[in-house]
C-alpha positions in Angstrom: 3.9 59.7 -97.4 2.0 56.4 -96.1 -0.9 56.0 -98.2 -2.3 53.1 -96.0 -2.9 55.1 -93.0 -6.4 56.9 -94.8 -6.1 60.6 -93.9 -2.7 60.1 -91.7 0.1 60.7 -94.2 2.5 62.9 -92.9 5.1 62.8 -89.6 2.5 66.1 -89.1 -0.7 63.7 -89.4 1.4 61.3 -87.7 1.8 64.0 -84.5 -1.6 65.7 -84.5 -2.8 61.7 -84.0 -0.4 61.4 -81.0 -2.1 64.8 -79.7 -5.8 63.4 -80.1 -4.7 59.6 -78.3 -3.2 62.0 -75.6 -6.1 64.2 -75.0 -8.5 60.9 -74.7 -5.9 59.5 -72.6 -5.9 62.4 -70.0 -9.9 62.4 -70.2 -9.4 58.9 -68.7 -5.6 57.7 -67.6 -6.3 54.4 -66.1 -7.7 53.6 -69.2 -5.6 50.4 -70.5 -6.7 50.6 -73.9 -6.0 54.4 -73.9 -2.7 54.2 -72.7 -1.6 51.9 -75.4 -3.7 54.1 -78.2 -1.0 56.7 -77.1 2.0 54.8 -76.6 2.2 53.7 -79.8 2.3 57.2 -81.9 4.4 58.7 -78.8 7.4 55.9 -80.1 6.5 55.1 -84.2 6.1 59.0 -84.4 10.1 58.7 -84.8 9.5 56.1 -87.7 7.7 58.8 -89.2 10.3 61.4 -89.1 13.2 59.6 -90.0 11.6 58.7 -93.3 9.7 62.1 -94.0 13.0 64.3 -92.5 16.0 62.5 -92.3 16.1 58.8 -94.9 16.7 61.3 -98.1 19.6 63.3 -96.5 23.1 62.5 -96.0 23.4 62.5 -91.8 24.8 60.4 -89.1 21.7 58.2 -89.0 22.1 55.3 -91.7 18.8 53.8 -91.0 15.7 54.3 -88.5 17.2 52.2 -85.6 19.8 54.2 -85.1 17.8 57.0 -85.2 15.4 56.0 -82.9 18.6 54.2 -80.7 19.3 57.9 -80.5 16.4 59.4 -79.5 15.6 56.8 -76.6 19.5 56.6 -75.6 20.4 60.4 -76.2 18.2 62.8 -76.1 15.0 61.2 -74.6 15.3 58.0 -72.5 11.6 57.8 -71.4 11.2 56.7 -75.5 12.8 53.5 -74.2 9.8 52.6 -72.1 7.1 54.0 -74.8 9.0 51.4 -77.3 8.7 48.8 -74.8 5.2 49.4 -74.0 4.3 49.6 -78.0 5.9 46.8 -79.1 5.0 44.4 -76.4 1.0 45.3 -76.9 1.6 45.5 -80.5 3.3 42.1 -80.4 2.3 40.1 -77.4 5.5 39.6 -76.7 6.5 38.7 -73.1 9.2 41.0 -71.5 13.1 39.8 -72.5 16.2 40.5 -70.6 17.1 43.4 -73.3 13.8 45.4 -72.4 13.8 48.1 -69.4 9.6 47.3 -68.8 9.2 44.2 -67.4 5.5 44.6 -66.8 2.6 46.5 -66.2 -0.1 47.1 -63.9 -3.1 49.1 -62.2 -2.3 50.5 -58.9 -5.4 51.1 -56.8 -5.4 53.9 -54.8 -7.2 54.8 -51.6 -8.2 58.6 -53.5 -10.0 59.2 -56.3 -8.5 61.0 -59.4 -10.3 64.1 -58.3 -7.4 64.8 -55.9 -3.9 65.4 -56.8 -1.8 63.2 -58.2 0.5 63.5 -55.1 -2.5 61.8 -52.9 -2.9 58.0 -53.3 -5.0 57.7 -56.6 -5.4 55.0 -58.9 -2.7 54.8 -62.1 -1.0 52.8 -64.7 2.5 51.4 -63.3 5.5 50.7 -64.7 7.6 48.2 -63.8 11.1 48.8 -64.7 14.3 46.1 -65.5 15.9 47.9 -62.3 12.9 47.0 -60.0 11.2 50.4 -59.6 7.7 51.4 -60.7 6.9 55.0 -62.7 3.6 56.2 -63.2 2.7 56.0 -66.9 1.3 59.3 -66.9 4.8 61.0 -65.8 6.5 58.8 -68.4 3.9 60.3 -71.0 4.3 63.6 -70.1 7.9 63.9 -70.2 7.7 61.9 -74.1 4.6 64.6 -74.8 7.1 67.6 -73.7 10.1 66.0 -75.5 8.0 65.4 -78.8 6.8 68.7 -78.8 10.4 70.7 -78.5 11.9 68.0 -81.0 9.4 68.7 -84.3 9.6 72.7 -83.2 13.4 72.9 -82.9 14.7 70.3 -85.4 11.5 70.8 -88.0 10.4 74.2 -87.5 7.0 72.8 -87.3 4.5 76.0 -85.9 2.1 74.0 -83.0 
C-alpha cells in the first residue's frame, strides 16, 4: 500500500511493527523514547486500516477521522490518549484545551521494576484534562488488547 515505509506496506506490516515497538517497550517501560516508538503505530495503525479495509467500500465512515473519531470515542477510548501522546511528540505541539493529555512525566518510585507493578515502581504518567494520572503501561495494554481483538474480529486476520 505505502511504498515509502521500505518493507512496511500493509495495515499487517503496519501491526506486526506495533508488536515489535511493544515488545522493546516492555523490555524497558520507562523508556521515553520507547514509549513514543509504540505510541505512534498503537494510533496511525487506524490510518492504516481505514485505507487498506474500509476507503474503497461504501460504509458509515466517509473519511479516516471519523473512523478514527470512532474508534477512540466508541469502541476504544484509551486511543484518545495514544493520539494525544503521538501527535504531540510527532509535532511538538504543546497540550490545547481539546486534548485529554495535558502532560507527561516519570514517576520515581521507591521499588524497582523487579517487583510488582502494585508496589511503588518507577513508570511513565499520564496526566489527564480531568486531573488524574494513568500509568502509560495500563493505557498500552488495554490499546494492545483492543488492537488485537479489532484486526481478528473485523479482518479475520490469524495472529
Amino acid at each position: 500500500m505505502a511504498g515509502r515505509s521500505f518493507a512496511i506496506n500493509t495495515a499487517r506490516d503496519f501491526y506486526d511493527k506495533l508488536l515489535e515497538d511493544y515488545k522493546a517497550y516492555i523490555e524497558d517501560p520507562t523508556s521515553s523514547g520507547l514509549a513514543i516508538n509504540v505510541a505512534l503505530p498503537a494510533w496511525h495503525l487506524s490510518e492504516w486500516l481505514y485505507w487498506e479495509n474500509i476507503a474503497s467500500l461504501i460504509t458509515t465512515y466517509p473519511s479516516d477521522t471519523i473512523y478514527q473519531l470512532d474508534l477512540r470515542t466508541n469502541l476504544c477510548p484509551d486511543l484518545e490518549i495514544m493520539r494525544s501522546i503521538a501527535n504531540g511528540s510527532k509535532h511538538c505541539v504543546p497540550p490545547g484545551s481539546n486534548q485529554r493529555v495535558q502532560g507527561t512525566s516519570m514517576h520515581i518510585g521507591d521499588f524497582s521494576r523487579e517487583f510488582s507493578r502494585e508496589f511503588d515502581t518507577t513508570c511513565l504518567l499520564i496526566n489527564l484534562d480531568d486531573g488524574t494520572e494513568v500509568d502509560f503501561e495500563d493505557v498500552l495494554e488495554n490499546v494492545m488488547n483492543f488492537w488485537k481483538s479489532y484486526v481478528t474480529t473485523q479482518f479475520g486476520w490469524v495472529l
